[in-house]
N, C-alpha and C positions, 0 to 999 in steps of 0.2 A: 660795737654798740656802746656809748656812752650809761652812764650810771644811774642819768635821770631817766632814760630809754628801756634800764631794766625795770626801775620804779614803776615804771608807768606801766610795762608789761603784768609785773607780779601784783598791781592793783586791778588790772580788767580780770586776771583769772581770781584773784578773788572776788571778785563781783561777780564773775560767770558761776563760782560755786558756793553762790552763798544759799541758794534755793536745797544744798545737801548738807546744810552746818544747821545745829540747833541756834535758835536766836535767843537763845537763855543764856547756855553756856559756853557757845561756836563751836564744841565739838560736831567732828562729823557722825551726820544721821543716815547716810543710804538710804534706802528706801523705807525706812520705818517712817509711821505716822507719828510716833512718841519716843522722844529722843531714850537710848535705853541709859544714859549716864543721870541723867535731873528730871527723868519724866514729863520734860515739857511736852506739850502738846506743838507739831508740826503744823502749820494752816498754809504754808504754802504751797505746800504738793500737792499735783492731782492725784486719787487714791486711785493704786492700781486696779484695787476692786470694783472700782467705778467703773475705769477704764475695762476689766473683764467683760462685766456688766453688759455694757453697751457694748463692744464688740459681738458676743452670742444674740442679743435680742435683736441688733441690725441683722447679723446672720439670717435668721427667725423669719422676718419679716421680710427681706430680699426674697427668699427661697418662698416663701408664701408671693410676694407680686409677682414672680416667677413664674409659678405655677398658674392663676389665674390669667397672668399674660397670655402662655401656651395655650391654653383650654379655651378663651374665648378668642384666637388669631384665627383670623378668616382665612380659610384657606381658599385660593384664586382658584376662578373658575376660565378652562384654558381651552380653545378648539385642538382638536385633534390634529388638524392640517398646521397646526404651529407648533409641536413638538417636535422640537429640534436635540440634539447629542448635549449640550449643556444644561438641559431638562433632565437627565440621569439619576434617580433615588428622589430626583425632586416628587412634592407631597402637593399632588395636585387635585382639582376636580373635573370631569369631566360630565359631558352625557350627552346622548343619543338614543337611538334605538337600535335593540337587537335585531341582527338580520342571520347572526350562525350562535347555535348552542350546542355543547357538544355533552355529554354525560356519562362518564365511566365509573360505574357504583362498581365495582371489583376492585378499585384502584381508590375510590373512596376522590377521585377528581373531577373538575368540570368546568369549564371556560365558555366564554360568552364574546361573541366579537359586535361591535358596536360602530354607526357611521353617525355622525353629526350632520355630514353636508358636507364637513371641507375635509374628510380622513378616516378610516377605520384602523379600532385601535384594540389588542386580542385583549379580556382580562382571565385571568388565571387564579382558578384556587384550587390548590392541590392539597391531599387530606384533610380537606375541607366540607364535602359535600354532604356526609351528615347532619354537622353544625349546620350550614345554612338549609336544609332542607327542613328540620329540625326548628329552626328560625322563623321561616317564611310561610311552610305546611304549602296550599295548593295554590299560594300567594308567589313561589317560587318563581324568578326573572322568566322570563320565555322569549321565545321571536318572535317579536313581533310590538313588544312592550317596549314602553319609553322611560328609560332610567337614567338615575344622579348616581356617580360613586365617586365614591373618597379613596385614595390610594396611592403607592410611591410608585412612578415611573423605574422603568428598567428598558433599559436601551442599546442594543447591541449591532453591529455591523451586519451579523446575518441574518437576525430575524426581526430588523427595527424595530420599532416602541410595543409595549407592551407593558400592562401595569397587574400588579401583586394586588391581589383579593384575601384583606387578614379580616376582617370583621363584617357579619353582616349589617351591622348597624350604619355601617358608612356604606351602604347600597338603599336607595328609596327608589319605589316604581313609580313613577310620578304619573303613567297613563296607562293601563293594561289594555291589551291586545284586546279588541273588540270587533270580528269579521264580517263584512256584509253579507246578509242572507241571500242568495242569487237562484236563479235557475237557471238548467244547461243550457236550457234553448238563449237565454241571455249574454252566453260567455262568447267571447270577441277574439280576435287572434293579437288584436289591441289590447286585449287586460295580461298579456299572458306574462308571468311573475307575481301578480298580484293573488291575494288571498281571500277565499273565501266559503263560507258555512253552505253546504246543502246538503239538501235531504235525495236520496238517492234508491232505483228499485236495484237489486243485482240480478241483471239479466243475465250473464254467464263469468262462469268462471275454468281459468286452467292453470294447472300446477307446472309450472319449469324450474330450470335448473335451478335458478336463483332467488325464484320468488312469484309471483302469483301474477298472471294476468286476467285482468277483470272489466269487462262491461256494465257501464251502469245505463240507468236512461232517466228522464225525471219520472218521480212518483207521481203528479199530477194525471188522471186520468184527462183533465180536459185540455191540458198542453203537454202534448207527446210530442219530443224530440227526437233525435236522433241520437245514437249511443255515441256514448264518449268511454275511452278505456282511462285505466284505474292501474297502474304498474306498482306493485308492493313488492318490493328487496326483502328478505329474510332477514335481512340487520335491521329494517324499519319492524317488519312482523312481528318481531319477537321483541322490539319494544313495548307493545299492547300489554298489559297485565290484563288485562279482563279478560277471561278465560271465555264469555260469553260474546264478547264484541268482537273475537278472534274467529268465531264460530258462523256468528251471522254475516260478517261480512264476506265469507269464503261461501256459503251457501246460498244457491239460487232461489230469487223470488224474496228473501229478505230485504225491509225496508229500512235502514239505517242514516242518520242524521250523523254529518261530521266535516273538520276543516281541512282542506287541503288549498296546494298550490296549482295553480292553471300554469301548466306546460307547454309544449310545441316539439316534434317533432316529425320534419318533414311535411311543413304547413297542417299538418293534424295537431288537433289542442289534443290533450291529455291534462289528467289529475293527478297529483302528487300528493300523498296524506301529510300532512303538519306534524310536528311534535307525537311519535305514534304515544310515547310513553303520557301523555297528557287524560287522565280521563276528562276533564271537561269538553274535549272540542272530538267525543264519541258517545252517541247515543241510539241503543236500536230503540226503534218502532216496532216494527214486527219481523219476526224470525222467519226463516223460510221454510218451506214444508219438507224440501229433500234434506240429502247429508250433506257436508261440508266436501267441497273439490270436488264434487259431481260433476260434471262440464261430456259434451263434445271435444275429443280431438283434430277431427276435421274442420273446423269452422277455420274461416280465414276473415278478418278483419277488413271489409271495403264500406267503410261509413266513417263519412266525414262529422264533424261538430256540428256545423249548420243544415250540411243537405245531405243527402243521397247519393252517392257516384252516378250518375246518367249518363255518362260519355259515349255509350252503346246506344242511346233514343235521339233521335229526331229534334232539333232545338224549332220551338215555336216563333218565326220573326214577328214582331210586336216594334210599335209606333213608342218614345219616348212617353211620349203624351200621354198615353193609353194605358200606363202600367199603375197600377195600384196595390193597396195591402192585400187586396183581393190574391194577387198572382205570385204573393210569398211562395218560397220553395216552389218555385216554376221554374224549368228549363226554358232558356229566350231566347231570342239570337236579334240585338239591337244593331245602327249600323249611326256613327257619329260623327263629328269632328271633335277633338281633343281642344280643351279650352284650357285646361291646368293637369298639370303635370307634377306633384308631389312625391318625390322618395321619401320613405320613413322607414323605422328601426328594422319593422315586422312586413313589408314589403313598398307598393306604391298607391296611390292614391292618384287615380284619374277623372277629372270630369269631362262627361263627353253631352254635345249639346246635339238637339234635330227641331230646325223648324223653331225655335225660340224655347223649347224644352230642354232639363239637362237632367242627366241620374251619374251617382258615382261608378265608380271601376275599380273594383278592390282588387287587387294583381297580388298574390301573397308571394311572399320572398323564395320561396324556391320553385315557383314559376317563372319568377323575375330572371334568375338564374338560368333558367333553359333558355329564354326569349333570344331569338337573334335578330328581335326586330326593336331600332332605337326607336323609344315615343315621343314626339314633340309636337307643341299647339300647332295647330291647322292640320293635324294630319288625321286623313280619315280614317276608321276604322268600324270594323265588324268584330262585335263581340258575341262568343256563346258563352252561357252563364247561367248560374238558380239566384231568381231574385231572393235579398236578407230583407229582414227590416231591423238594421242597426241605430239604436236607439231613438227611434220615431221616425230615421231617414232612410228610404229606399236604396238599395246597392243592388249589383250585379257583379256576383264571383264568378268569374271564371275557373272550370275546374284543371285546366291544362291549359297547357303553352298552344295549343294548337285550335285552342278558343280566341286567338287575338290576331286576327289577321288585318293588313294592311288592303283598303279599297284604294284600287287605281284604277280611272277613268282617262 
C-alpha cells in the first residue's frame, strides 16, 4: 500500500468518527451529549434516551394493535363435513343442530353432538357443567335446538373430530327446540324419528326388569285411538326430578302432557320420552286415582297405532269407488291392478286402480320382509286391510303378509 493510500485510508476513518469527537475541542466524546473535557454541547448525536423512548412506546402500542387485532379476528365459520386432520387445535366455528345430549352431574360433565347437513361433530365439556348450567339456567343446549359454537378442534385417528367446550359464552342458541302438538291417532309409521308434544290418558301400566311399560291412549274423549305403548329405561326414569311427574305418569287413569320421540318396532309405532331430565317438555293435568305400578300382569299387548289387530274377522270386499271417510278403521278386502310401486325407508307404497278408481297400499317394512310375492305394475292383486285416513288421503294397511295375494285368472 503506497503512502498516499494510507492517507486516504486514515482520512475516511476520521471522517467515519467524527460524529464521536467533540467539535470544540476533537476530543473523543462516546456517547455523552456534552463533551465532559469543554462542556460543549454534542448536537450531532441521536440521544439514546430518545432512542429508549421510542423503542418502549412502539413496544406499548404494537402489543395494544395486537390485542385489538386478536379480539376483533373473525373466526371462520367451517361445515363439519370439511374437517380435515390439518384442522387440529384449529379455532373454528361451527353449527348445527343437537340430535344426542349426554349429562353426567357426578362427573360434573356433558357433551352434545351436532349435524349440519354435511357431518356430525361430538363437543365436549368436562368439569364444566355447573358453569354452563349456572350460565344458561333452563335456557340450557338440548336436542333438538339449533346452535353457534366457538371452539379449538381436536382431531385424533380413533375418535375423529371433535371440539373442546371452554366458555359458555362462545355457545349461542340461535333457534330453541319447539315440538309439534299431535295426536296418537295422527302419528304415521312415516314420522317415526321425529318429535313430538302430546297430551296422553295412562291406560296401564307394568313394572320390569329395566323399566316400565306403559299404554297410553289420547285424552280426547271425541277421538279415541288406539293405544300406543310408552317404554321408560330406569336410566331415563330416574332422569325425572319431579317427584310428582314421576308419580303420575306410573299411575293409571293420569292425564299428562309431555315430549317424546315416535319409534317403531316391528312395524308397531311406540314413544320414547325426550330429555327425561327436562321439566319443561312434562306437565301433569290430572293425577290418577289409583297408586303408582298398579297394572295387570296378564295383559298382553295386541294393538296396533292406527287399527285394531282383526286378522280373526271376516274382511268386508268393497268396490275402490265406494270407500270413503266414512269406512275409516274398517277391515276391507279390495281387489286391483298395481299402477306404482314405491319402496321407501319405513316400508312400500302401492297404488292400486279398479274401474278408473285408485287408493294407496301402505305394506310396512316388516311385512315387506315376509312377502314372497314380487310387486310389479300390471299385477293384480287382492288386498285385506283397515282403511287409514293418512293426512286427508285414504290408505289401506294390510295387517299381514298374508293380506296381499296375487289374482290369476
Amino acid at each position: 500500500m503506497t503512502e498516499s493510500e494510507v492517507k486516504q485510508n486514515e482520512q475516511e476513518e476520521v471522517k467515519n468518527d467524527i460524529e464521536v469527537l467533540c467539535p470544540s475541542c476533537g476530543r473523543f466524546v462516546g456517547a455523552y451529549e456534552i463533551c465532559p473535557h469543554c462542556q460543549t454541547q454534542v448536537n450531532t448525536r441521536v440521544s439514546i434516551k430518545l432512542v429508549k423512548r421510542i423503542a418502549v412506546i412502539g413496544a406499548i402500542v404494537g402489543i395494544i394493535l395486537l390485542y385489538f387485532a386478536a379480539k376483533n379476528r373473525e373466526v371462520p365459520m367451517i361445515n363439519i363435513g370439511e374437517i380435515q386432520i390439518n384442522h387440529n387445535m384449529a379455532l373454528v366455528k361451527v353449527s348445527g343442530r343437537v340430535i344426542r345430549e349426554s349429562i353426567q352431574d357426578k362427573k360434573d360433565n356433558f357433551s352434545l353432538t351436532i349435524d349440519d347437513g354435511t357431518g356430525k361433530i361430538k363437543l365436549g365439556g368436562y368439569n364444566k357443567l355447573k358453569k354452563w348450567k349456572k350460565h344458561f339456567g333452563e335456557k340450557f343446549p338440548k336436542e333438538g335446538d339449533f346452535i353457534e359454537v366457538t371452539g379449538n378442534l381436536n382431531i385424533t385417528e380413533q375418535f375423529g373430530a371433535s371440539m373442546f367446550l371452554s366458555s359458555p359464552h362462545r355457545l349461542v342458541v340461535k333457534k330453541s327446540f319447539n315440538p309439534k302438538r299431535v295426536k296418537l291417532n295422527d302419528l304415521r309409521i312415516e314420522d317415526v324419528n321425529s318429535t313430538y308434544r302430546v297430551t296422553v290418558k295412562i291406560d296401564y301400566v307394568k313394572k320390569f326388569g329395566m323399566g316400565y311399560s306403559i299404554r297410553v291412549t289420547d285424552n280426547s274423549v271425541s277421538d279415541q285411538s288406539a293405544p300406543i305403548s310408552l317404554t321408560i329405561f330406569d336410566t331415563a326414569f330416574n332422569r325425572i326430578k319431579n317427584e310428582n311427574v314421576k308419580k303420575a305418569i306410573t299411575t293409571k287413569g293420569s292425564v299428562c302432557e309431555f315430549v317424546a320421540i315416535l319409534g317403531e318396532y316391528k312395524g308397531t309405532l311406540q314413544l320414547k320420552l325426550k330429555s327425561p331430565d327436562n321439566p319443561n317438555y312434562f306437565k301433569v293435568i290430572e293425577m290418577g286415582a289409583g297408586d303408582p305400578y298398579v297394572a295387570s300382569t296378564t295383559y298382553k299387548n295386541t294393538y296396533s297405532t292406527t287399527y285394531v289387530n282383526k286378522s280373526n274377522q271376516k274382511a268386508t270386499p268393497e268396490q275402490i269407488k265406494n270407500l270413503s271417510k266414512d269406512d275409516v278403521k274398517k277391515y276391507v278386502e279390495i281387489t286391483g291392478i298395481i299402477d306404482e310401486v314405491t319402496p321407501q325407508e319405513w316400508g312400500t307404497r302401492v297404488i292400486l286402480t279398479q274401474d278408473g278408481s285408485s287408493i294407496m297400499v301402505w305394506i310396512k317394512k316388516f311385512i315387506v320382509g315376509k312377502m314372497k310375492l314380487n310387486l310389479a305394475k300390471g299385477q293384480k292383486l287382492k288386498v285385506l286391510g283397515n282403511i287409514n285416513d293418512f293426512k286427508g288421503t285414504l290408505q289401506v294397511v294390510p295387517i299381514s303378509e298374508t293380506g296381499i295375494q296375487e289374482v290369476t285368472e
